[in-house]
C-alpha positions in Angstrom: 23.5 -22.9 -156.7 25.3 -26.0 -155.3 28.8 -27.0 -156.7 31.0 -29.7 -155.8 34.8 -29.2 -154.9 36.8 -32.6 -155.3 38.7 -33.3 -152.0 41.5 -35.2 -151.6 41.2 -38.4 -148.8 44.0 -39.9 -146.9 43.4 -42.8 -149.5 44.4 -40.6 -152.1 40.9 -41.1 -153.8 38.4 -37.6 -154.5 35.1 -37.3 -152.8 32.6 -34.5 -153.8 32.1 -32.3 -150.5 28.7 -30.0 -150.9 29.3 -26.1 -151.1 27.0 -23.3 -152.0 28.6 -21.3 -155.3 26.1 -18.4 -155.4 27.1 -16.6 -158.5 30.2 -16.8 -160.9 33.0 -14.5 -159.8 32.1 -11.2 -159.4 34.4 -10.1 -162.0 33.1 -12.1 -164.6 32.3 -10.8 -168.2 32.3 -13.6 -170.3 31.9 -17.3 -170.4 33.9 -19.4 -172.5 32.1 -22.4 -173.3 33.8 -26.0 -174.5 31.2 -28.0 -176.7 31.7 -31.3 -176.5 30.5 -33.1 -173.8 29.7 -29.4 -172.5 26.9 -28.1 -174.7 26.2 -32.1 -176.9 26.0 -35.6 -175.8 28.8 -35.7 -178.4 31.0 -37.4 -176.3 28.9 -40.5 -176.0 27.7 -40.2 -179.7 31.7 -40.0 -180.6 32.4 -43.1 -178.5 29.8 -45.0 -180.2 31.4 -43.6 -183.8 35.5 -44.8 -182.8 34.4 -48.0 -182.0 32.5 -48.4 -185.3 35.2 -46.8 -186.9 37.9 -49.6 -185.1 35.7 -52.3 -186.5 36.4 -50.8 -190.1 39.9 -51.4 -189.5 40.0 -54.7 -187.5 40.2 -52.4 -184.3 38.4 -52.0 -180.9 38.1 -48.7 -178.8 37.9 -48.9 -175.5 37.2 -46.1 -172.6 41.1 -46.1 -171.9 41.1 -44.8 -175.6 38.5 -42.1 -174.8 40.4 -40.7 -172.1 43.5 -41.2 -173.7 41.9 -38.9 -177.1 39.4 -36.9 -174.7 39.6 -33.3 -175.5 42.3 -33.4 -178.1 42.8 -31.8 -181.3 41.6 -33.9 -184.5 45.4 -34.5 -185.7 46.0 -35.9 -182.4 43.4 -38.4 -182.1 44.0 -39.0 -185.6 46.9 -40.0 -185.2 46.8 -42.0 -182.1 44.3 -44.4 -183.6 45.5 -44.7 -186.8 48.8 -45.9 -185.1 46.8 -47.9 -182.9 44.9 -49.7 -185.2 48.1 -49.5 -187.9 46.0 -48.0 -190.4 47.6 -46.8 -193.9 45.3 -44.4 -195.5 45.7 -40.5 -195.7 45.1 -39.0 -192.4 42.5 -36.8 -194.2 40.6 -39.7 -195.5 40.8 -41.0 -192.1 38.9 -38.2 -190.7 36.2 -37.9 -192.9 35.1 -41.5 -192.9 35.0 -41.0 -188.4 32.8 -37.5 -189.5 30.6 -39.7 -191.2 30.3 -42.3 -188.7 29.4 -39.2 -186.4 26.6 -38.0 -188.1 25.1 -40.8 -188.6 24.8 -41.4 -185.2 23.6 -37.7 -184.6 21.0 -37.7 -186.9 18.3 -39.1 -184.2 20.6 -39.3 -180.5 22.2 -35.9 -180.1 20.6 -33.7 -177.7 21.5 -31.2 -175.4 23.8 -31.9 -172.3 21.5 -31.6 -168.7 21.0 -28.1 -167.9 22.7 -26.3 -170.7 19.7 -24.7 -172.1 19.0 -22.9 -168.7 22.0 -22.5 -168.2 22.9 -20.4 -171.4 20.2 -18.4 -170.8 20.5 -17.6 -167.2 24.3 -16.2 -168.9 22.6 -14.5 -171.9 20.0 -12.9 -169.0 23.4 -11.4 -167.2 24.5 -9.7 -170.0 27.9 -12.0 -170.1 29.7 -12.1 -173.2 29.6 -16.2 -174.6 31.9 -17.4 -177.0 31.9 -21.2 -177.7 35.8 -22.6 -177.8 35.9 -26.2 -179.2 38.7 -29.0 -180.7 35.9 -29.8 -183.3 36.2 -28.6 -186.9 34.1 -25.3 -188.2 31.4 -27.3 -190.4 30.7 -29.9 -187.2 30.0 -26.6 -184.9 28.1 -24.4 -187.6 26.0 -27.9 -188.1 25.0 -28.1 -184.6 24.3 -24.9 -183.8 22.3 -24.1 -186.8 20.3 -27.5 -186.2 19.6 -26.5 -182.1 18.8 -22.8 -183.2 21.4 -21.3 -180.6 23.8 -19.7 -182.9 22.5 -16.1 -181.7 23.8 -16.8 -178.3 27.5 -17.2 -179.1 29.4 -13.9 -179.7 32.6 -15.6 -181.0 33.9 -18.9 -181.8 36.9 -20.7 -182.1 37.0 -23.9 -183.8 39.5 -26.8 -184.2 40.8 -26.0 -187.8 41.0 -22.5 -187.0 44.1 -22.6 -184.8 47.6 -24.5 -184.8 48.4 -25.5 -181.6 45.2 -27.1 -179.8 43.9 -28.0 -176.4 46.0 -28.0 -173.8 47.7 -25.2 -175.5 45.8 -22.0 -174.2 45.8 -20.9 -177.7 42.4 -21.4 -178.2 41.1 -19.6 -175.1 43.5 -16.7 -175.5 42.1 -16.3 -179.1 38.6 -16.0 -177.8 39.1 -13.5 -175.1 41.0 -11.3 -178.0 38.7 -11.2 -180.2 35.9 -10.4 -177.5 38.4 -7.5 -176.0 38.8 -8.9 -172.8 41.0 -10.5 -169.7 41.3 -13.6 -168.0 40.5 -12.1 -165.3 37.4 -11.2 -166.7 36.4 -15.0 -168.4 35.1 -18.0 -166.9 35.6 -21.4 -168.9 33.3 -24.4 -168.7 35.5 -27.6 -169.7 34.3 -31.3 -169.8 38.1 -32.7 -170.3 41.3 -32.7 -168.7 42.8 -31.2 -172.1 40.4 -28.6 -171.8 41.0 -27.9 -168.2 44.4 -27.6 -168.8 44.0 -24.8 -171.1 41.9 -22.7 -169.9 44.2 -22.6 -166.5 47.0 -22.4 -168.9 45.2 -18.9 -170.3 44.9 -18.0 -166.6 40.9 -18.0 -166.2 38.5 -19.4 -163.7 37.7 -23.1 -165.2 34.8 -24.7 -164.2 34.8 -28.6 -164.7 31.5 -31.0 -165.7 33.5 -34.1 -166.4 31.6 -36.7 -168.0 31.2 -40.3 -167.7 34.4 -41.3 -170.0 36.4 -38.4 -167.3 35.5 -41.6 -164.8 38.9 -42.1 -162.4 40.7 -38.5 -164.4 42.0 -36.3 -161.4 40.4 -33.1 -161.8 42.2 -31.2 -159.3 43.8 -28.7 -161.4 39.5 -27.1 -162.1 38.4 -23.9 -159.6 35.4 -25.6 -159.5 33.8 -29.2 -160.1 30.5 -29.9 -161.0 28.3 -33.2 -161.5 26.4 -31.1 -164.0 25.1 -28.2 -165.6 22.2 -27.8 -163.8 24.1 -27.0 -160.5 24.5 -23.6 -162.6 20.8 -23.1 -163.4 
């Protein structure tokens, strides 16, 4: 398999320099998957739901704004935008109407990120343990997965609304490893976001990084490993 470990140039700027990453460490029992941007296009489907959502309120959403929110906890970009965009409504009704905007723009574009399928399985074929460890709420997650058919491959999950202090915090990840009996030693995370990054170091595992598109310019030196995709894992 081919991975890509960010460098850092006299300029100060990252190039990808080509190494061969065989295996995950040999250590590894589980893998600790982020979904957003990870597993989903969700990301881009999200984008396209905060800047309809900023046109509700006389607002615009721009990629600084996507970075700024990327990988954070729903109170947080709640209330960054609705600050943003002075907004006076309950925080809760905020929410639901960017939900709604959401699945309406899932219904016909979500899809799988490239490579995940294979690479899922290729874990599921090793025996690891896979728990799914996301900023999104319970009902988004249980949606998706029941609508892809991939529930059977996650052994635990950790959802937004289940914990109090989010990504960065490594709540989240330390709450998966417990209830799957295990290390950090033993876990590898897959992140899409700097947030997420950040926490999984922050619960002392192995992180891998697939930034997307709206990670464009992010410094992602703080990932074991960077990748341009999933299928460098296949």
């Amino acid at each position: 398999m081919v991975v890509q470990i960010p460098l850092r140039t006299p300029q100060n700027l990252f190039i990808f320099h080509v190494k061969h990453f065989v295996n995950f460490p040999a250590n590894t029992k589980a893998v600790l998957f982020d979904m957003d941007g990870v597993i989903f296009n969700t990301e881009d489907l999200a984008h396209d739901a905060f800047v309809k959502l900023g046109l509700e309120f006389g607002g615009t959403f721009e990629e600084t704004d996507h970075k700024a929110i990327l990988g954070s906890t729903q109170s947080y970009w709640s209330h960054y935008l609705m600050e943003k965009w002075s907004v006076s409504m309950g925080e809760g009704e905020f929410r639901a109407l960017f939900w709604k905007l959401l699945e309406e723009q899932t219904k016909n574009k979500i899809a799988f990120m490239p490579g995940f399928f294979d690479c899922i399985e290729n874990i599921h074929a090793k025996s690891f343990k896979i728990a799914l460890v996301t900023s999104s709420p319970r009902f988004e997650v249980e949606s998706l997965l029941k609508r892809f058919n991939i529930h059977h491959f996650f052994d635990e999950i950790v959802a937004g609304d289940e914990i109090s202090r989010g990504k960065p915090d490594p709540s989240p990840y330390l709450l998966a490893m417990k209830r799957l009996s295990l290390s950090p030693g033993d876990c590898v995370v897959i992140e899409d976001s700097l947030s997420g990054v950040r926490s999984g170091k922050a619960a002392v595992c192995f992180v891998i990084a697939v930034p997307t598109s709206h990670a464009d310019g992010l410094n992602y030196e703080e990932a074991d490993v960077v990748l341009k995709s999933l299928e460098e894992l296949t």
